[in-house]
N, C-alpha and C positions, 0 to 999 in steps of 0.2 A: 504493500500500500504506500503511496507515496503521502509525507509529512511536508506540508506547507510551514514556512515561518510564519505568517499572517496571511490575512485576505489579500493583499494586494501582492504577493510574491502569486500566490494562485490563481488571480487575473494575469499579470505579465504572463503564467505558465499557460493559461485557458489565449490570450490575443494570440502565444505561437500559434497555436494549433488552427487558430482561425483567420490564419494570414491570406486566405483565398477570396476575402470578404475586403482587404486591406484597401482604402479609395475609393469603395464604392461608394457615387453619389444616393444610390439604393437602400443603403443601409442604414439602420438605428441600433442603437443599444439600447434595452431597457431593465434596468435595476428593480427586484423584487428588495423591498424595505426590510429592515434596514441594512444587514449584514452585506447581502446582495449588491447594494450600491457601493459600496469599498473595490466589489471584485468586479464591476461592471465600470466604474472610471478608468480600473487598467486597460479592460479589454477594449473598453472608448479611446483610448489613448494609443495603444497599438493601431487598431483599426483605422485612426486615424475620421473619427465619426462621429455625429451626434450622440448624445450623452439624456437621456430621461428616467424617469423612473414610473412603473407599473404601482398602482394603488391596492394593494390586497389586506383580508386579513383571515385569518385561522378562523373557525367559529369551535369554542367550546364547548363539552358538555357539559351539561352544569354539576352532574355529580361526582365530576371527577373534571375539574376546570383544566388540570394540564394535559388533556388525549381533545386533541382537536381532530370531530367526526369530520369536516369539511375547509371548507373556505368561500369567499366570496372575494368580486371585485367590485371595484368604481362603479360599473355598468352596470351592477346588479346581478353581471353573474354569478352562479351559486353551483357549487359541488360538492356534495354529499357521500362521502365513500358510502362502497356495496356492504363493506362487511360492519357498518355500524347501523344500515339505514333500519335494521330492525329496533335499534335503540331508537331511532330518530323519529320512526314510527311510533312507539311506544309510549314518547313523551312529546307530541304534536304541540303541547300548549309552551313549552319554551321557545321550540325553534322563531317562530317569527319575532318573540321579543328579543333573541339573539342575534337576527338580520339584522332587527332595528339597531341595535347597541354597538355593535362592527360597522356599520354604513355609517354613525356618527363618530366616530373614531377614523374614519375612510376620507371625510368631509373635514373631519378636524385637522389633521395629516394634508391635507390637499389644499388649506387656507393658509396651511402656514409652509408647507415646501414650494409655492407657487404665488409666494408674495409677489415676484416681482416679473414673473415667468408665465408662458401659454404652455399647455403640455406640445409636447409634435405632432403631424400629421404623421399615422403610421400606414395610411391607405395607400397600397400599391409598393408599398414598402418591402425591405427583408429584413424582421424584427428580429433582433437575436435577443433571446431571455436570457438574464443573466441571473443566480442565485450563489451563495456561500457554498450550499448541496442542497441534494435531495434527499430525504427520510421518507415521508408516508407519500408524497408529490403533488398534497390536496392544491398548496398555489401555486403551485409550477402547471399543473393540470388546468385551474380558475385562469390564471394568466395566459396559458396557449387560447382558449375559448373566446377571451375577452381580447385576443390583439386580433384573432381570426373573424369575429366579429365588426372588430372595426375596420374590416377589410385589408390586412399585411396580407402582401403576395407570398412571402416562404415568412417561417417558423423555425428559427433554427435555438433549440434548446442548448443551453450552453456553462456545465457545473464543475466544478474540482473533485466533488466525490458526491454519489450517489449508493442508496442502497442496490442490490444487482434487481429484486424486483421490481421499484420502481424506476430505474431506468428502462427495462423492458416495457412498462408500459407506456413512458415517454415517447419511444421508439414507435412506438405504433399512432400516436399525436401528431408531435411534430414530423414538420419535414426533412429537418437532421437534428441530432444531439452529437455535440461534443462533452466527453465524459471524462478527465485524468482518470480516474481512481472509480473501480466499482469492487469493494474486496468482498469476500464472501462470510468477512466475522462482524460486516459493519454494526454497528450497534448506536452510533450518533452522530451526526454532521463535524462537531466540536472534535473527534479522534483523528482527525485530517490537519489539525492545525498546533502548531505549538501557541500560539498566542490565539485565543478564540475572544477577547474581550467583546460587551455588547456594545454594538455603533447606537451612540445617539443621535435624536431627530434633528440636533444642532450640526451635525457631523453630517449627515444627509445635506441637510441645507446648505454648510461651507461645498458641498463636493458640485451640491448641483449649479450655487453662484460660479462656481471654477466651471464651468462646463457650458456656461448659458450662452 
């Protein structure tokens, strides 16, 4: 399994590999919050290319707040994993006050990383998603839906370490995934890095004024 120093040594590692993309006027980056946007500046950087960032958020369950059954976006998209929706089903009366409480989190995040900014136009676009990894893939999954919807011409998924299942099903999503690292003991995104510290939404914002 390859060990990153930090998020930004595994962006410069993820822009090598995606040097085919290098000048294109076609292309976007877009950073999944917050971590995501560290590794997604480098690969902006490399690429030599616009700089944004995708609006998601995890939706909890309430009776166990740290196992997030889905995620949503911006747009209202919404993704529900197979193997909880019997839980989801079960407790109908949380889910919609859970949309509500993530879309005001989604809105609250979007007021203040676009003080001074318009998001991109990603229509017709080649939107490369960028994240820290993948675990369960609920917004890496939310994020292909919601750029596919806004009409990006290719999807190219783009992580430093994923687990090997949900990369397989990335695989089947997107138009391409670029992957460093899929080992077969993964057990958390964080075991990929020596310095895993949390990015704050002040730290988003310095990246995305550097980038506007």
């Amino acid at each position: 399994m390859t060990v990153y120093r930090d998020r930004r040594e595994a962006g410069q590692m993820l822009a090598h590999n995606l040097r085919a993309y290098d000048g294109s006027e076609k292309v976007i980056v877009l950073g999944l919050p917050r971590g995501g946007v560290q590794v997604a500046e480098e690969v902006a950087r490399g690429l030599h290319a616009p700089l944004d960032v995708i609006l998601l958020r995890k939706l909890p369950y309430p009776p166990q707040p740290e196992l997030a059954v889905g995620a949503m976006a911006e747009d209202g998209t919404t993704f529900i994993n197979e193997e909880f929706r019997n839980a989801v089903d079960q407790r109908p009366d949380w889910l919609e006050p859970n949309l509500h409480e993530q879309m005001g989190v989604i809105r609250k995040r979007a007021r203040l990383y676009r003080t001074h900014r318009h998001p991109i136009t990603i229509r017709g676009k080649t939107v490369i998603l960028v994240d820290d990894g993948i675990a369960t893939g609920a917004t890496m999954i939310v994020a292909i839906r919601a750029v596919r919807a806004a009409g990006a011409a290719k999807v190219v998924v783009a992580v430093p370490i994923a687990s090997p299942s949900s990369l397989r099903e990335m695989e089947t999503l997107a138009d391409e995934v670029v992957c460093l690292s899929a080992p077969s003991d993964f057990y958390a995104v964080g075991q990929a890095y020596l310095s895993f510290d949390q990015v704050s939404d002040e730290e988003v914002c310095r990246i995305l004024d550097r980038n506007a």
